[in-house]
Structures are given as structure tokens and as C-alpha cells.
N, C-alpha and C positions, 0 to 999 in steps of 0.2 A: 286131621292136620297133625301133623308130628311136634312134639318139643324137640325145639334146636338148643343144641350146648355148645358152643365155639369153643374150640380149646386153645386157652392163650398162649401157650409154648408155641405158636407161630404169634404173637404179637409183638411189636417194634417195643423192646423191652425201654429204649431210649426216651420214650414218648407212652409209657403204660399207661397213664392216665387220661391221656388223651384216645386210648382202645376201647379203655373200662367206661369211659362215659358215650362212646359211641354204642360200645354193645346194650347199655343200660338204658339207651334212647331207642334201640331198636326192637326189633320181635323177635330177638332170641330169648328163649325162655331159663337157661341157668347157664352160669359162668365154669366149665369146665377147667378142673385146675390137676394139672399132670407133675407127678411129686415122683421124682427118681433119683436112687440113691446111688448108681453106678456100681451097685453089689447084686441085685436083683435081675435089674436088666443095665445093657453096658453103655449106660450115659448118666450124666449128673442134671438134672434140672433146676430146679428152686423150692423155698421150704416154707417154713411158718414165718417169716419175713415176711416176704413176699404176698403172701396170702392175707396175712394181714393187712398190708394197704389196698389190696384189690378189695378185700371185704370193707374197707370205706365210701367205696365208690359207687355203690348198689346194694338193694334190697332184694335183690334175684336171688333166685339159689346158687349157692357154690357145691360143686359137685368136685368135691376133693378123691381124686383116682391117687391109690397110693401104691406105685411099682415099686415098693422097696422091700427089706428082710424086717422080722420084726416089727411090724406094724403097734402091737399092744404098747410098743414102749412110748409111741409119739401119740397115739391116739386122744389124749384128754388137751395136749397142746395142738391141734388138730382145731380139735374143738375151739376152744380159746380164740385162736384164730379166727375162726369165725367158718368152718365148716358146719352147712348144714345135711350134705350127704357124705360118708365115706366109705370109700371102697376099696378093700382091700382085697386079693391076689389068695385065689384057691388053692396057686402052687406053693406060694409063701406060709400059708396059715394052718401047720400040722393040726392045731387044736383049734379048726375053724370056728366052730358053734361058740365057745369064747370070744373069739374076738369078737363075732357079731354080737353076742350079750355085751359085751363093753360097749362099744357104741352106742348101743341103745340105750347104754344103765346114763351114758353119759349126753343124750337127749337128742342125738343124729339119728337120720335114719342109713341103716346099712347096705351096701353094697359089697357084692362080691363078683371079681371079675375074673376069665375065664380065658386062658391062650389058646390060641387057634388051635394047637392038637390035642385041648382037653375035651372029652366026650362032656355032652350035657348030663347026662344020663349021672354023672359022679354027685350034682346036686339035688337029686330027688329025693333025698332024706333031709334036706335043710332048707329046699325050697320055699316052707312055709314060713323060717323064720328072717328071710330076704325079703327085702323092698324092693331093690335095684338088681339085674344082674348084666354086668357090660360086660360082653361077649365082643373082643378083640379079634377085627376081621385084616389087621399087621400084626407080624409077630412085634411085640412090645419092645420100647427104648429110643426109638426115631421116629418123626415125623415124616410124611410124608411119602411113606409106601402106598403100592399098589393094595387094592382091597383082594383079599383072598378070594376066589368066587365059591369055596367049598362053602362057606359061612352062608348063604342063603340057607342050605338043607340044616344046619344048626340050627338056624333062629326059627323055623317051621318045627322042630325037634322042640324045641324050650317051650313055642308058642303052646302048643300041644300040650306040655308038661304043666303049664301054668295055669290055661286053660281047666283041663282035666280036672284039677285040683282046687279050682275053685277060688284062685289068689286075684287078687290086684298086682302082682309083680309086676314091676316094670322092663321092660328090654332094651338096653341101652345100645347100641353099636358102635362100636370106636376102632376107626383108621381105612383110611380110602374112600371116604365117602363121600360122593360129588353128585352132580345134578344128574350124572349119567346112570348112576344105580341108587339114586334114593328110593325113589317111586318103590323100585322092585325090592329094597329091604326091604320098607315099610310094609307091600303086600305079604309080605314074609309073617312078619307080626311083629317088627318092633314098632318100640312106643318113643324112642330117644333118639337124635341123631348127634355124635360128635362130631362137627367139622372145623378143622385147623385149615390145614389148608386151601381148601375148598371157599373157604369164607376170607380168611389173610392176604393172600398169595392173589385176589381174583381182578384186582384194582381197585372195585368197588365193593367193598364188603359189607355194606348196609343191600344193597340190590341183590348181593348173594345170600346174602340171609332170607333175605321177599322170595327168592326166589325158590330158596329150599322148602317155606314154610308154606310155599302153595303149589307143593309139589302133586 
């Protein structure tokens, strides 16, 4: 059975609180929270506001994905927040292995996330010091694209690397992910599904959740 992470950037911002207590009653297992800075990739989302009254609402995990430049300077207000994963951007992070010691110095566990045309093969020297790694199967910034289909031979690639090596890392997958190709990531070898739309957009988003989770 997969952990499901809905990601709120598709929820009725008007009515947030009324999303967070439905996802918080339901069998999604963490609160995906999509942090873009319009520098990174070319949209602006929502920040440690934000985040902070979603982490009122639940004792789930927040799974803070952060598409912006400079991660190390937010990262401890992050936390605060009430992040308990963060993930930050392979192509963002010159002096990657820092930034995931930050995180961890500062009691999350790390994520590092991955654009569709980055080879996996770049993480096999820091793989060990990852928990998370969300392998973005839309190029990053909007919701609601098509799922790439190269991304299956990825996540068989990573599974592999993980495997091999002996880790508990996790494989996240984020963007396009619907009933019609859950099944076959998952056989792939993730462990995480992020669904926005899939779950928001469905009318009944409590039965699309049941429905992912027994996929």
C-alpha cells in the first residue's frame, strides 16, 4: 500500500481549513506542501504563513517540497513552521550535502528532489545521506500536468540504487499521478504518491484518496 501525500496547492485556499480537516480524517498519510518562489521555477505559491496554520490542523506529516533558490536561508523558519520533511532541489543546491546536514542538524528529515532531466545516477554519492528523494514526473511550477512517462525507467533506476545500497530511502513521485498510472509507479518501486489533482479536482476527494490507497 503506498503513502499518499495530497498536495494542497490544488485546495480551495477560501475554505483551507475545511481541506486540512478532511485530509486529517482521511487515509492520506502526509500533508504535501508545495513552496515556490517564482525565481526557481516561474510561479509563486505560499510560504511559512501558510504552513503554519496548515500545521494546526494535523498531527500528519508535512512534507514541505521547496522549489525555490536558497533553500539554507529559510530552512530553520521551515522548521518553525512546523515542517517535518524538507526538500530541497538538486539543481538549486551547489553545496547539496550542506544543506541536508542543515536539516537534519535542525531535527527534519531531508529530501532532495530531482527534475525530470536530471539522471538519478548524480545522487549515488549522497544517497546514503537522504531520506526522501521526490523524483518530479512534471517539469516543476504548475500543477496539473501530464505525467512524463520516461519517469517509470527512473524510479526502476533509483529503486535499484537504493536497493543495492542497502538504504531505507524513500521514493516520492510528484505530478501527474492518477488512478491510471499509480499501480504501475508503484510497481516501479515507489514508496510516496503526491496527488493534487487527482485527489482536489475529482468531486469526491475523500473516495479518491480510498481509491489510490488500494490501488
Amino acid at each position: 500500500m503506498p503513502l499518499l501525500a495530497p498536495s494542497l496547492l490544488f485546495a480551495d485556499f477560501l475554505h483551507l481549513a475545511d481541506d486540512c480537516a478532511m485530509l486529517d480524517n482521511s487515509r492520506a498519510d502526509w500533508f504535501h506542501l508545495d513552496v515556490m518562489d517564482g525565481r526557481f521555477v516561474p510561479n509563486i505559491s505560499f510560504g511559512m504563513p501558510v504552513i503554519e496554520q496548515i500545521r494546526k490542523t494535523t498531527s500528519k506529516i508535512c512534507d514541505v517540497h521547496l522549489m525555490i533558490l536558497e533553500p539554507e536561508k529559510f530552512a530553520e523558519a521551515f522548521k518553525e513552521a512546523g515542517a517535518d520533511i524538507l526538500t530541497v532541489h538538486f539543481e538549486a543546491c551547489p553545496h547539496l550535502s550542506r544543506n541536508i546536514q542543515q536539516i537534519k542538524m535542525l531535527g527534519m528529515k531531508a529530501g532532495v528532489a530531482l527534475n525530470p532531466h536530471t539522471p538519478v545516477e548524480l545522487l549515488q554519492d549522497i544517497i546514503s545521506e537522504i531520506d526522501v528523494v521526490c523524483m518530479m514526473s512534471v517539469n516543476p511550477g504548475f500543477g496539473g500536468q501530464s505525467f512524463i512517462p520516461r519517469t517509470f525507467k527512473k524510479i526502476t533506476q533509483l529503486r535499484k540504487m537504493i536497493d543495492d545500497a542497502g538504504l531505507q530511502v524513500k521514493i516520492e513521485i510528484d505530478g501527474g499521478v492518477t488512478l491510471k498510472n499509480a499501480r504501475q509507479i508503484i510497481d516501479c518501486g515507489a514508496d510516496v504518491l503526491v496527488a493534487g489533482n487527482a485527489v482536489f479536482k475529482s468531486g469526491d476527494p475523500v473516495a479518491a484518496i480510498n481509491a489510490l490507497k488500494d490501488i
